[in-house]
C-alpha positions in Angstrom: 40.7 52.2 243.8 40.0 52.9 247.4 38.1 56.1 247.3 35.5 54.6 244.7 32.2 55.4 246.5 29.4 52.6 245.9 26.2 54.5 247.0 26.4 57.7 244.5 27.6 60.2 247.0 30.7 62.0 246.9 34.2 61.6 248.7 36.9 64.5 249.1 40.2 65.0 250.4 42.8 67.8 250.2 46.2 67.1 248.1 48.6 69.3 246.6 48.1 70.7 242.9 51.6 71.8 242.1 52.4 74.0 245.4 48.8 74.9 246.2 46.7 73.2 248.8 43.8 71.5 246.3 40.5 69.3 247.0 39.9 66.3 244.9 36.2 65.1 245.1 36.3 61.2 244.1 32.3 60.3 242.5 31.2 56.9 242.4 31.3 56.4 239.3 35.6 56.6 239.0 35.4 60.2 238.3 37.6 62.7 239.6 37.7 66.7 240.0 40.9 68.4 241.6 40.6 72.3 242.2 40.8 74.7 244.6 37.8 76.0 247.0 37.2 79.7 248.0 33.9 80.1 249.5 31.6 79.6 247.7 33.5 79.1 244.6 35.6 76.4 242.9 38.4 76.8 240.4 38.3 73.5 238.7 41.3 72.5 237.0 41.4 68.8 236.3 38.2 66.5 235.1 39.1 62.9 234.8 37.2 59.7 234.0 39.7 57.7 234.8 40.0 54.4 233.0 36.3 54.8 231.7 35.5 55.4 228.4 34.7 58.8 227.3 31.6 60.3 225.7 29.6 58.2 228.5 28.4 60.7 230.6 30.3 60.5 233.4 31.9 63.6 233.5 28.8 65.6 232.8 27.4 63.1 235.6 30.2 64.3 238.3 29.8 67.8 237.4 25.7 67.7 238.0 26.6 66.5 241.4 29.5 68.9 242.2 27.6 71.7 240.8 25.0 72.7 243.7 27.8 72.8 246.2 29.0 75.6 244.9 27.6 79.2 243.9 30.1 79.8 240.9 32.4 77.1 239.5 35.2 78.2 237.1 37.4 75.9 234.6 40.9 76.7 234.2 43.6 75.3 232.4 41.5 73.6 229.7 43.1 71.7 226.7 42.1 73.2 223.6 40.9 70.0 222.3 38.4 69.8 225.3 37.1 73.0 225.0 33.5 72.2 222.8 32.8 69.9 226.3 33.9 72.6 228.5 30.9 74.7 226.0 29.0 72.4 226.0 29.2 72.3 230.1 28.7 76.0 230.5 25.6 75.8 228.2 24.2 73.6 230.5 24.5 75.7 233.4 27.1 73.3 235.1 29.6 75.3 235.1 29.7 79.3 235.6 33.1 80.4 233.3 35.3 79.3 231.3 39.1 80.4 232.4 42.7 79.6 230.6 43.2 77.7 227.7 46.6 75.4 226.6 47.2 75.3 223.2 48.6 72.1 223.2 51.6 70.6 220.7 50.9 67.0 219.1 54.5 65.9 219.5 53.0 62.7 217.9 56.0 59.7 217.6 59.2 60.3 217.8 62.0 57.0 216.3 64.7 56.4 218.7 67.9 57.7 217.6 70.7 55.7 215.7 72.4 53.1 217.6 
């Protein structure tokens, strides 16, 4: 992974989040968060670990060092099964609000049809 940065500081670049201009901020530790910048404020959208485990930290870890960049950050878009972190997050004063959430549908395994 060629943005992975080795001394704990943090990488961004600007990419496109469906048709809107986005910043993705690449931690050393594999982490990733893509959202949008106004200001002083960030709409986050996506957290990733990558291919991390979860429930180590990491996340929490990317967001402590995103966090005093910005005066207000805002999470939209979160799956509902994400939400107690996303709490849990606010709680700790890491992030300001909590936006939008997706009910999601376990679609779960679906057989091939008959041959």
């Amino acid at each position: 992974m060629y943005h992975l940065c080795k001394d704990r500081s943090i990488k961004q670049r600007e990419t496109f989040y469906g048709n809107y201009r986005a910043t993705v901020f690449f931690f050393y530790n594999g982490a990733k968060i893509v959202g949008f910048k106004n200001g002083g404020h960030f709409d986050l959208r996506v957290l990733t670990v990558g291919f991390n485990p979860v429930r180590d930290g990491l996340g929490e870890e990317a967001l402590r060092m995103l966090r005093p960049k910005f005066n207000k950050i805002t999470v939209n878009e979160i799956l509902e099964d994400t939400l107690p972190f996303w709490k849990k997050m606010q709680e700790r004063g890491l992030v300001t609000d909590l936006g939008t959430v997706k009910r999601e549908k376990d679609y779960g395994y679906i057989p091939p049809g008959p041959a």
